[in-house]
MARVOGU-735210 format. One record per residue (C-alpha): x, y, z; residue number from 1. Coordinates in Angstrom, 3 decimals. Layout:
+----------+----------+----------+-----+
|     east |    north |       up |   k |
+----------+----------+----------+-----+
|        X |        Y |        Z | NUM |
...
+----------+----------+----------+-----+
//
This chain:
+----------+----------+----------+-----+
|     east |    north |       up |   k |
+----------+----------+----------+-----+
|   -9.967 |   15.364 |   31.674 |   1 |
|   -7.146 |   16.267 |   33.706 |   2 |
|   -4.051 |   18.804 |   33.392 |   3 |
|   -2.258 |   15.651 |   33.474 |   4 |
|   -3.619 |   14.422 |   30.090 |   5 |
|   -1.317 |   17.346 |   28.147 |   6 |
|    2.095 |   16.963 |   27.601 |   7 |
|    3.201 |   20.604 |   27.441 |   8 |
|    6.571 |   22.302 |   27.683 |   9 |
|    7.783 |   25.434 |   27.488 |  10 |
|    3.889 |   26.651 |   27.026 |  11 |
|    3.595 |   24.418 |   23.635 |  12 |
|    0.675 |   21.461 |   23.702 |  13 |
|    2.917 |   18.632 |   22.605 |  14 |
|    0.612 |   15.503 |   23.076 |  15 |
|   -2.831 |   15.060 |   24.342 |  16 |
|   -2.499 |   11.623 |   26.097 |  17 |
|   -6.674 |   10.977 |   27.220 |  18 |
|   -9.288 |    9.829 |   25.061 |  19 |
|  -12.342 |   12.366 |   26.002 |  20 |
|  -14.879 |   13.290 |   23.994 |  21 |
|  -14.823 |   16.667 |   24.489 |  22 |
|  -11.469 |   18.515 |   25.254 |  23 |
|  -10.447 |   22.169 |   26.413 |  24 |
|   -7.057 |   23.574 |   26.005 |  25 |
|   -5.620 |   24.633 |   29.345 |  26 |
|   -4.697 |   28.231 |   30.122 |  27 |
|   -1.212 |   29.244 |   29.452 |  28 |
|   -0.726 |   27.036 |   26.100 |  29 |
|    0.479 |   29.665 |   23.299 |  30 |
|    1.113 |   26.983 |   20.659 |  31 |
|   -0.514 |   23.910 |   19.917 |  32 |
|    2.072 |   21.159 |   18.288 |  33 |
|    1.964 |   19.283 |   15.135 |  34 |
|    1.142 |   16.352 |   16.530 |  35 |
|   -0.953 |   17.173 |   19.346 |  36 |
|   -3.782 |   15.355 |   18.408 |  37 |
|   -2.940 |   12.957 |   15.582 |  38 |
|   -5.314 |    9.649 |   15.866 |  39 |
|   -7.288 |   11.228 |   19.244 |  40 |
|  -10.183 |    8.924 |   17.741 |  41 |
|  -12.354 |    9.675 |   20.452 |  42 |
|  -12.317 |   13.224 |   20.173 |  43 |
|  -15.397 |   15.544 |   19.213 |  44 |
|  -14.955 |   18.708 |   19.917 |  45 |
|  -11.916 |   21.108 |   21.543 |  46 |
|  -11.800 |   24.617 |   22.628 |  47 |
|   -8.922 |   26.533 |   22.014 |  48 |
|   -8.361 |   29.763 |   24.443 |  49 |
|   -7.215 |   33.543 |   23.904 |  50 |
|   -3.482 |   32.907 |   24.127 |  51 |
|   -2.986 |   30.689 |   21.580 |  52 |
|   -0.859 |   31.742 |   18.925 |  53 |
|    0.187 |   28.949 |   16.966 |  54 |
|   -1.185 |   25.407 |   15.808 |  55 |
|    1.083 |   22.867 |   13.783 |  56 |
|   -0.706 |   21.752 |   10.501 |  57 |
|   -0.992 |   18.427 |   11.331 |  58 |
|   -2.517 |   18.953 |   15.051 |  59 |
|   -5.655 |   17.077 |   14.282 |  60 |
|   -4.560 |   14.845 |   11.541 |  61 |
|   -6.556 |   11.408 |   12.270 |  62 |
|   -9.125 |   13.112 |   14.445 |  63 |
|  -12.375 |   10.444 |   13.065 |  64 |
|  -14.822 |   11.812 |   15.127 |  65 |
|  -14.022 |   15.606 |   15.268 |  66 |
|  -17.060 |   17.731 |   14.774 |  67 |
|  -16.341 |   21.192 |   16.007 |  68 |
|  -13.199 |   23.449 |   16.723 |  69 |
|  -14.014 |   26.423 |   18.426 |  70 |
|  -12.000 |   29.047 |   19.460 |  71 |
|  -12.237 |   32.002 |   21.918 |  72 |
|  -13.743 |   35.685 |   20.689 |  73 |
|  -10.265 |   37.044 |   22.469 |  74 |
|   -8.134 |   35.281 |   20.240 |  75 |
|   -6.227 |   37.782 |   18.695 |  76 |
|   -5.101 |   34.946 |   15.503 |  77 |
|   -7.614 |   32.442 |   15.071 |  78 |
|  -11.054 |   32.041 |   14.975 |  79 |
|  -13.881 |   29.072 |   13.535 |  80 |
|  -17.007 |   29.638 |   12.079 |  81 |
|  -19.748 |   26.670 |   12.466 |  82 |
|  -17.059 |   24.532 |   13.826 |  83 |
|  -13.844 |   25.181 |   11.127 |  84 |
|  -10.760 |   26.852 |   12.121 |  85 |
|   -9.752 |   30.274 |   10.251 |  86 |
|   -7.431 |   32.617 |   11.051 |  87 |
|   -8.341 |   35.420 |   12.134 |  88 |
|   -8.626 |   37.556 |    9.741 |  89 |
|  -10.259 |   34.687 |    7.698 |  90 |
|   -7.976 |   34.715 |    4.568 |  91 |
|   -6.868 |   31.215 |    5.182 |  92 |
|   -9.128 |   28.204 |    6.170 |  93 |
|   -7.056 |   25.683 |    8.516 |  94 |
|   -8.876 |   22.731 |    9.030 |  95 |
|  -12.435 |   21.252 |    8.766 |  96 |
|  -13.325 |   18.701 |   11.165 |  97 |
|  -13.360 |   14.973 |    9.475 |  98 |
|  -17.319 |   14.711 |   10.251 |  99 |
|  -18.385 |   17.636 |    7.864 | 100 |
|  -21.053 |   16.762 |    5.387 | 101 |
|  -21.208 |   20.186 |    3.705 | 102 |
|  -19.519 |   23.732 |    3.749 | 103 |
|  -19.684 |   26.937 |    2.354 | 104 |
|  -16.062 |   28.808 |    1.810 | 105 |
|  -16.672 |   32.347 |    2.724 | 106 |
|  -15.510 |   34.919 |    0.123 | 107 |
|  -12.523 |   36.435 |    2.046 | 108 |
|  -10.509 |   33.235 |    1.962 | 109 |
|   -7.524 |   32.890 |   -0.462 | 110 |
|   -5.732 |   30.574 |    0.957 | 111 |
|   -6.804 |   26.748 |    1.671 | 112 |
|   -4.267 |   25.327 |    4.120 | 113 |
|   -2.412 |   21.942 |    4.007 | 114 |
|   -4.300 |   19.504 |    4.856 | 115 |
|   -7.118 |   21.992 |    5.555 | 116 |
|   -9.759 |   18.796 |    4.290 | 117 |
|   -7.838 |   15.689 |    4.891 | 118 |
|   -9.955 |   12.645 |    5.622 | 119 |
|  -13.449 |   14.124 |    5.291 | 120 |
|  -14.722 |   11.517 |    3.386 | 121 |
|  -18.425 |   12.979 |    4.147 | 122 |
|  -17.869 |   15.593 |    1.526 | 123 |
|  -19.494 |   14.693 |   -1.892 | 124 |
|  -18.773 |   18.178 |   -3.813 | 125 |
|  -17.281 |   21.640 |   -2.984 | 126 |
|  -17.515 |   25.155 |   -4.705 | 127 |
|  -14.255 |   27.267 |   -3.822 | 128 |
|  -14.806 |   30.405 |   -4.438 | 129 |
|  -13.203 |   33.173 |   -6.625 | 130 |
|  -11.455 |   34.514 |   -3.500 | 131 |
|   -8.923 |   31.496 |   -3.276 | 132 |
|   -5.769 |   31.271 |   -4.879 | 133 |
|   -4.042 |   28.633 |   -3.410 | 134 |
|   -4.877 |   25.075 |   -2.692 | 135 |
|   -2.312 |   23.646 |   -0.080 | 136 |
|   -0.497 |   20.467 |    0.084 | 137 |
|   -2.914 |   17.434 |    0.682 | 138 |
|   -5.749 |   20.308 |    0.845 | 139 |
|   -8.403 |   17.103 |   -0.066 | 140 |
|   -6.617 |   14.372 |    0.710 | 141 |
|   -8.691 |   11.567 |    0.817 | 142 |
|  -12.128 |   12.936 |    0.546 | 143 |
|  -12.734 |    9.589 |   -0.547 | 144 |
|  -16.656 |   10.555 |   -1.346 | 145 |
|  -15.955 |   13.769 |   -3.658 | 146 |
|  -17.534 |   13.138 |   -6.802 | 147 |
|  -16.522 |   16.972 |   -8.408 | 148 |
|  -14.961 |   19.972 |   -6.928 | 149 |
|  -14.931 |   23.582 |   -9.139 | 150 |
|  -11.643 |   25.187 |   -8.828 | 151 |
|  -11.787 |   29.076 |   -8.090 | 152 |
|  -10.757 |   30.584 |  -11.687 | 153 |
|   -7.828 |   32.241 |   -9.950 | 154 |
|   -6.222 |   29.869 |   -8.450 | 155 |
|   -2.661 |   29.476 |   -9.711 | 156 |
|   -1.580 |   26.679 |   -7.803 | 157 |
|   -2.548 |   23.049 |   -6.804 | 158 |
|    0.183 |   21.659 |   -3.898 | 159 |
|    1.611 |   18.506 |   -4.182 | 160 |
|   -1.069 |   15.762 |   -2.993 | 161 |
|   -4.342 |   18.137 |   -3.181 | 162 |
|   -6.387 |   15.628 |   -4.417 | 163 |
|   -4.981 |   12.372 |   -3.196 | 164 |
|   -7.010 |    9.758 |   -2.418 | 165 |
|  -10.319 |   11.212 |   -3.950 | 166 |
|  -11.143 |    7.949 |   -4.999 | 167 |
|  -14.972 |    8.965 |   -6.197 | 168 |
|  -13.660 |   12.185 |   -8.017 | 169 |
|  -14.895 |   11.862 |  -11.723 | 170 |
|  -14.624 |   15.431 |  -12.831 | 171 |
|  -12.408 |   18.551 |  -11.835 | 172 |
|  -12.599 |   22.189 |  -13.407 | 173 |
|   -8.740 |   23.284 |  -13.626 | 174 |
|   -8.945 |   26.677 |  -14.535 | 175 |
|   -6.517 |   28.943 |  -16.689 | 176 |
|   -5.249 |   30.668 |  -14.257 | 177 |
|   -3.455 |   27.585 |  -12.369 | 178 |
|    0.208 |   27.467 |  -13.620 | 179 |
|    2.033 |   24.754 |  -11.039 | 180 |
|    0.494 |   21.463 |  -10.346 | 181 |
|    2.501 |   19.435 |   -7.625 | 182 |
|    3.243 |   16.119 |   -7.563 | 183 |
|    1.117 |   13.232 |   -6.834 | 184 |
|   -1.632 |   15.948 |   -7.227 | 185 |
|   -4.556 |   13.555 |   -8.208 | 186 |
|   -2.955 |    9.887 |   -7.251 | 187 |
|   -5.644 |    7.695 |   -6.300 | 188 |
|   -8.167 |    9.016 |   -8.420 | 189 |
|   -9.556 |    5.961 |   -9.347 | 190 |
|  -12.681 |    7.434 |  -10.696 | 191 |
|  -11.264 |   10.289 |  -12.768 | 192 |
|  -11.858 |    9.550 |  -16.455 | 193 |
|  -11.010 |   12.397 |  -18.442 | 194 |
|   -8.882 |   15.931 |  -17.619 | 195 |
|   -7.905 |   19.003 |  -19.177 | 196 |
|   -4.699 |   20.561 |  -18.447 | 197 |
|   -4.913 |   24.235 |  -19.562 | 198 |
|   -2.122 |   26.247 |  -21.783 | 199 |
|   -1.524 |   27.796 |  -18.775 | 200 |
|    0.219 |   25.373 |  -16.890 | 201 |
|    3.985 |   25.306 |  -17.531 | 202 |
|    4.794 |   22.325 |  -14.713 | 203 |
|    3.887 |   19.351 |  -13.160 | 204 |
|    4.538 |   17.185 |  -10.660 | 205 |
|    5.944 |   14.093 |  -10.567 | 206 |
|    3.306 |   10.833 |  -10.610 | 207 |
|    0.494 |   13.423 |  -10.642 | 208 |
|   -1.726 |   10.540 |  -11.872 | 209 |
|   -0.781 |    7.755 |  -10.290 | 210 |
|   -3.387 |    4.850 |   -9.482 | 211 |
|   -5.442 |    6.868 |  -11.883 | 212 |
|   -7.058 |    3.202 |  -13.474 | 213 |
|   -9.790 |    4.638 |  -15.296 | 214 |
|   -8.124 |    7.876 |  -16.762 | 215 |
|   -8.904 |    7.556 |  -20.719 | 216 |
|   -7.239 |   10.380 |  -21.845 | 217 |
|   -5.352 |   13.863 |  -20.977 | 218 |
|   -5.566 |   16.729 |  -23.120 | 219 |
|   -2.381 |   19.258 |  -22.517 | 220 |
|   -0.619 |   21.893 |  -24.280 | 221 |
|    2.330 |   21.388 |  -26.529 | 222 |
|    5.319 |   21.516 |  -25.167 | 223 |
|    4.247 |   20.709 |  -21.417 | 224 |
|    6.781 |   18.138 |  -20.171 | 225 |
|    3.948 |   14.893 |  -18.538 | 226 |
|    7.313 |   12.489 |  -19.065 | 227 |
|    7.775 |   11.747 |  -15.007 | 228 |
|    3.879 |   11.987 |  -14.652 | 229 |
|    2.764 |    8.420 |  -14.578 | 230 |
|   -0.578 |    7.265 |  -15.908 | 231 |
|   -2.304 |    4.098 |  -17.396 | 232 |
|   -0.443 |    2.825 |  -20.132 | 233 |
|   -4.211 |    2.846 |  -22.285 | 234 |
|   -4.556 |    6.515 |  -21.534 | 235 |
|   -4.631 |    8.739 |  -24.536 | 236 |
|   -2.454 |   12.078 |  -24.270 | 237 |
|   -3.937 |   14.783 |  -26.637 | 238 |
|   -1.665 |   18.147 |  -27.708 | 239 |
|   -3.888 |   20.762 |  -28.306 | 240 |
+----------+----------+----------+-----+
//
């Protein structure tokens, strides 16, 4: 690893051009770029110093082999815990690495970022807890092992994508206290059967269930508009 490996201008991390296992942020980098790391397939581990202040949501999209992100005590905004980045506070969980078999979301979270889980398809379930009470855009996407996830009960959102791609999800707890469900929430869900939309939702996205095959029926409220929401023609839709 050499300083010639980083693109970086103006202090930002803009591409990571090696292919090392094991990579360490150079001094002086305050922000990490949205792209900075997208498909570094090689890539196990990275330290992230003291001065870094910002990371782009999509930094370590693609990252197959990522095990570990670990930042510095100093850092006055982030911080990881067995490998995942928080911030620093640890209201909002950032990004688990792809290779993660198992987690446990600690009680001060509320927030799980975009993307925070895309691609670990190592996952098989996941409790969040109480604490959260928003699930970010593409939060899960393509967790392709997930076979159930509970939803905290006071969550009141689900971002557009959450659960895309959770091709082995056959059952998911929506609580009451969600009211928004984004688009193409749960496309891809080829294993989901059966789900329960409660009174409390008063919108959803657009092709929420799309490449749903084996979804055999959705029970909603009255009145809640499904119309632009596609799903298998031999699904049943029950008003309760």
């Amino acid at each position: 690893m050499a300083i010639s490996d980083f693109e970086i201008k103006d202090n930002v991390l803009i591409r990571y051009n090696a292919s090392d296992q094991h990579v360490i942020i150079p001094d002086g980098v305050t922000s990490i770029g949205r792209i900075a790391f997208l498909w570094c397939s090689s890539l196990e581990s990275i330290e992230i110093p003291d001065g870094v202040t910002s990371i782009g949501d999509s930094a370590f999209y693609y990252c197959k082999s990522l095990k570990s992100i670990n930042v510095d005590d100093n850092n006055k905004n982030y911080t990881s815990i067995s490998g995942v980045l928080y911030n620093k506070d640890i209201t909002k969980l950032i990004k688990v690495p792809r290779v993660v078999s198992s987690i446990e979301i600690p009680n001060s979270v509320s927030t799980i970022g975009d993307g925070a889980f895309w691609g670990c398809k190592s996952l098989k379930s996941i409790d969040i807890p109480d604490s959260v009470m928003s699930i970010g855009n593409y939060a899960f996407y393509d967790c392709s092992s997930f076979e159930s996830i509970k939803i905290s009960n006071n969550v009141t959102s689900i971002g557009f994508g959450a659960f895309r791609g959770c091709s082995s999800l056959e059952s998911v707890e929506i609580p009451d206290s969600v009211t928004s469900i984004g688009m193409w929430a749960f496309v891809g869900c080829e294993s989901l059967k059966t789900i329960l939309i409660p009174n409390s939702v008063t919108s959803i996205g657009d092709n929420a269930f799309l490449y749903c095959e084996n979804l055999k029926e959705i029970r909603k409220p009255k009145g809640l508009d499904i119309s632009k929401t596609e799903y298998p023609e031999s699904c049943k839709i029950v008003e309760y």
